[in-house]
Every structure is written in structure tokens, then in C-alpha cells.
N, C-alpha and C positions, 0 to 999 in steps of 0.2 A: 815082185819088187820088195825086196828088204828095207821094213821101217828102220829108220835110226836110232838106236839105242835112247838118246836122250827124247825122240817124240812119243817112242814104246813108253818112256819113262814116265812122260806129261798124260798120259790117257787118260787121267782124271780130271786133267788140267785143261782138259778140251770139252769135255764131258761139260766141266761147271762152265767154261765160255757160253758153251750151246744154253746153259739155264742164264746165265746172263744177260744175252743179247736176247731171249725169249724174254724172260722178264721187262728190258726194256722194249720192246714192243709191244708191250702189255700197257705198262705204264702212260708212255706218247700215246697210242691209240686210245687207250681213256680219256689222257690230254685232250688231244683234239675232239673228242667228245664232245667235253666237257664247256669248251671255248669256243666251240663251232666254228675253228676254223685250226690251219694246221699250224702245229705249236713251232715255235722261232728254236732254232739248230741254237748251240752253247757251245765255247770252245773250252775246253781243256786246259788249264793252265797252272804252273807250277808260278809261285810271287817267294822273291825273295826281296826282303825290306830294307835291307841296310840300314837300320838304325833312322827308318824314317817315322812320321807320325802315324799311326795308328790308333783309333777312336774305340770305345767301345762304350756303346750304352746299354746301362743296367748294372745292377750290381748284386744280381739273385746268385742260386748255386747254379742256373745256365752259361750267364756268362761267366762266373768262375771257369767250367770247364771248358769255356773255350779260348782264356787268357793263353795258357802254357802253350798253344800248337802256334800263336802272332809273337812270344815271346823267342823262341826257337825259331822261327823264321826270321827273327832281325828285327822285330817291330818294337818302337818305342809307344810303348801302350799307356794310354789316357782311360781313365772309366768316369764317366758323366752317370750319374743316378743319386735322390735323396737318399736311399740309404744300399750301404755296401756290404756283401756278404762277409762273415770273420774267413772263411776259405780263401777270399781275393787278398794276395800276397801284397801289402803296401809297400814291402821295402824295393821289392820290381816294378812299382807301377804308379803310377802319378792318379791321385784320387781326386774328384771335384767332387762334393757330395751336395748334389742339387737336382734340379728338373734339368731335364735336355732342354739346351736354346742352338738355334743353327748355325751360331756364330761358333759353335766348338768345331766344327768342323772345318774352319776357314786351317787350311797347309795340310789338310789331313791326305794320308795315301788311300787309305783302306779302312772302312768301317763295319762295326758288326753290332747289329740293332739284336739288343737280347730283352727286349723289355714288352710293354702290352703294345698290341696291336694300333694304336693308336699313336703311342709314340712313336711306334714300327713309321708309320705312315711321315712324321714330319721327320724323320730321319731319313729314310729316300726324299723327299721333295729337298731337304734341306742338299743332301748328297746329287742330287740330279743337278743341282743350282750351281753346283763346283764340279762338276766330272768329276766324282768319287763313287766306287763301287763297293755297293752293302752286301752285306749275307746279313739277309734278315733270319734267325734260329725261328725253325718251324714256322716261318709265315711267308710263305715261298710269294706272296700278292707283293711283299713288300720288300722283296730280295732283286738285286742284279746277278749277284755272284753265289756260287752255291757249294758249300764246301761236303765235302764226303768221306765217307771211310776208305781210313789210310793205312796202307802197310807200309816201312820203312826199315831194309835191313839191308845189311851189308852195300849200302851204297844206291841199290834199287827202292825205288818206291812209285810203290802203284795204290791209285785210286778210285774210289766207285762212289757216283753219286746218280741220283734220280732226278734232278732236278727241282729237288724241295719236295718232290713230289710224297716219296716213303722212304725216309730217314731207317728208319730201325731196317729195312729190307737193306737197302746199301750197309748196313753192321752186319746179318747176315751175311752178307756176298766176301763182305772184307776178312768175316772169321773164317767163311770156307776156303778163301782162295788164302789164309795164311797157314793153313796146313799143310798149302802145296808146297810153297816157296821152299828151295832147299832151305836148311840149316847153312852151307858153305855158299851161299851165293856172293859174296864177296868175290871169293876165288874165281867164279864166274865172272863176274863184273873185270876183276883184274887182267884173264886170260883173251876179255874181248876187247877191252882196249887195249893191250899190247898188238890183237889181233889188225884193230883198225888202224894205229900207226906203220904197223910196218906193209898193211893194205896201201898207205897213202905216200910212202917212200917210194915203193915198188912200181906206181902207177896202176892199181888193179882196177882194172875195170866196174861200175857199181854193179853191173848183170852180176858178176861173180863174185862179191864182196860178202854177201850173205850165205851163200853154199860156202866158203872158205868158213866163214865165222862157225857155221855147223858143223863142218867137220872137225877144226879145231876145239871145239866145247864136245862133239863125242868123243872124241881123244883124250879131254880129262876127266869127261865121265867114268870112260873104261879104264881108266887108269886107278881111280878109285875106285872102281869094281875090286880090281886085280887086288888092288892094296888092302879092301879089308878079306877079300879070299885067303889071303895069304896070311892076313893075321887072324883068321881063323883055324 
């Protein structure tokens, strides 16, 4: 059986899945070690804000660096904390310069506790009180939502999280796996969805939807093969 050009291509990129999914089996099994019983499954999910409320408390250089990634997804960001990093951009973001009270959170979408553990804690209790989901930064006790290293190019974005568990591991995973990612994956992104509308004109079946998608992406792989041989 002849691999395909583009999975021949990926062979490192399968190689790091396999340290991946080993690592997180590492991790959960500690988990439930740990908690003596077996740890609650997490979904996956990409938030887009649309200009809604977004909370963030603390105002250190942690939650500086987690402004920009709620500001780029739509979020109108608040920071609650007595004192505010000079890094946290005022002209982007609405400042209260105080202790966290729970009443900051009354309309809020999404919060992100960047402060001491303790605050951590009335920031969930307060967020549990309203259905609002926290990433508490490195205090996974006091987290719903758990945010992870991101890659984001050309239209794809992929990410890896632990479950608060080991942050700096999921940076690892995200530095290896962006050395896979082509450079043209846009062009990729472009060729599969042309691919999927004219799948979905045509009537194709789903059985055969994804062997189509492959063979048209090794089509432009070997096409760029040809292309830089030739400008060679």
C-alpha cells in the first residue's frame, strides 16, 4: 500500500500525536490518583465574544498577558484589582482599581481570576452564582474553563491544554506541533473548503467526503513539489 504523499509528509506529525495522547494519559492517570476517583471529561471549545462583557481580575503582569488573547476574541474586558499593572493597556480596557466584590460580575460572559488563591476562590463562588465560566491562571481548584496553548495561522488554529494540570507542558506541545504546521496552510484551508462546497452541491456522500478532501490536498501538495523542483 502506498502512503500518501501528504501522510508520508506528516510522519513527524503523528510521531508528536503518539507523545501527546501519551502525555495526556500520563497526566489524567495522575488525576485520578490524585482525587481518588475518575476525573470529569472537558469539552473543547473555541468562544467568540462579540463585544460582550468580559471580567478579569487582578491587575499583575499574569493577567496582563492574558488580556490580548479576550481582547482578539471580541471581549469587552473589565479588570477589577487595587492595583493595575503599567503593561495593562487602559486605552483598551475599562479599569476599576479596587478589591473584587461579586457584584462585578452580575452581565458578565466570561471571567478570568488572575489573582491570589483566595480571591481565586470568591471569584468562582461568585461566577457559580450567575452561570459564568472562570480560568482561574494556574489554580486549576478554582477554574471551570481551562485555556491552553495556541497555534493560529492561516485560518487554522489548534490547541493543547492539560487541564490546569501542567501549563508549561501544553507550551511545549504548542512549540512542537508549530513547527509542523506548514507555512502555506491557508492555501490548505482555501483548497478544503472549495473542496467541501462543491462535496455538498454534488451530493457526496460523508463515507467519501474525506478520501476526496485527501486526495485533492495531495494534488496541491505534489503540485508544489513540482513547483519548487522546477524552480530549482
Amino acid at each position: 500500500m502506498v502512503t500518501p504523499p501528504i501522510v508520508e509528509w506528516f510522519g513527524g506529525y503523528a510521531f508528536a500525536l503518539v507523545v501527546g495522547y501519551a502525555a495526556a494519559a500520563w497526566l489524567f492517570g495522575r488525576q485520578r490518583r490524585t482525587d481518588g476517583g475518575d476525573a470529569l471529561p472537558r469539552l473543547p471549545v473555541f468562544l467568540r465574544f462579540d463585544h460582550r462583557p468580559v471580567v478579569v481580575v487582578g491587575g499583575g503582569e499574569v493577567a496582563a498577558s492574558k488580556i490580548p488573547a479576550l481582547l482578539a476574541a471580541g471581549g469587552n474586558v473589565t479588570v477589577v484589582a487595587p492595583r493595575v499593572s503599567a503593561r495593562i493597556d487602559r486605552t483598551r480596557v475599562t479599569v476599576i482599581e479596587r478589591a473584587f466584590r461579586p457584584a462585578d460580575l452580575d452581565g458578565a460572559w466570561f471571567v478570568t481570576a488572575a489573582a491570589t488563591p483566595d480571591v481565586n476562590r470568591m471569584v468562582r463562588e461568585a461566577a457559580e452564582a450567575r452561570g459564568v465560566f472562570v480560568n482561574a491562571v494556574d489554580d486549576p481548584a478554582n477554574a471551570t474553563a481551562y485555556l491552553g496553548g495556541t497555534i493560529a495561522r492561516g485560518g487554522v488554529t489548534v490547541a493543547f491544554s492539560t487541564g490546569g494540570q501542567a501549563p508549561a507542558l501544553a507550551g511545549l506541545l504548542r512549540e512542537a506541533f508549530d513547527e509542523l504546521v506548514p507555512p502555506d496552510i491557508a492555501a490548505w484551508v482555501e483548497r478544503a473548503a472549495a473542496v467541501k462546497w462543491q462535496q455538498r452541491t454534488e451530493g457526496v456522500a460523508m463515507r467519501e467526503r474525506r478520501p476526496q478532501l485527501l486526495d485533492a490536498l495531495n494534488r496541491l501538495y505534489e503540485s508544489r513539489e513540482r513547483g519548487g523542483r522546477d524552480a530549482a
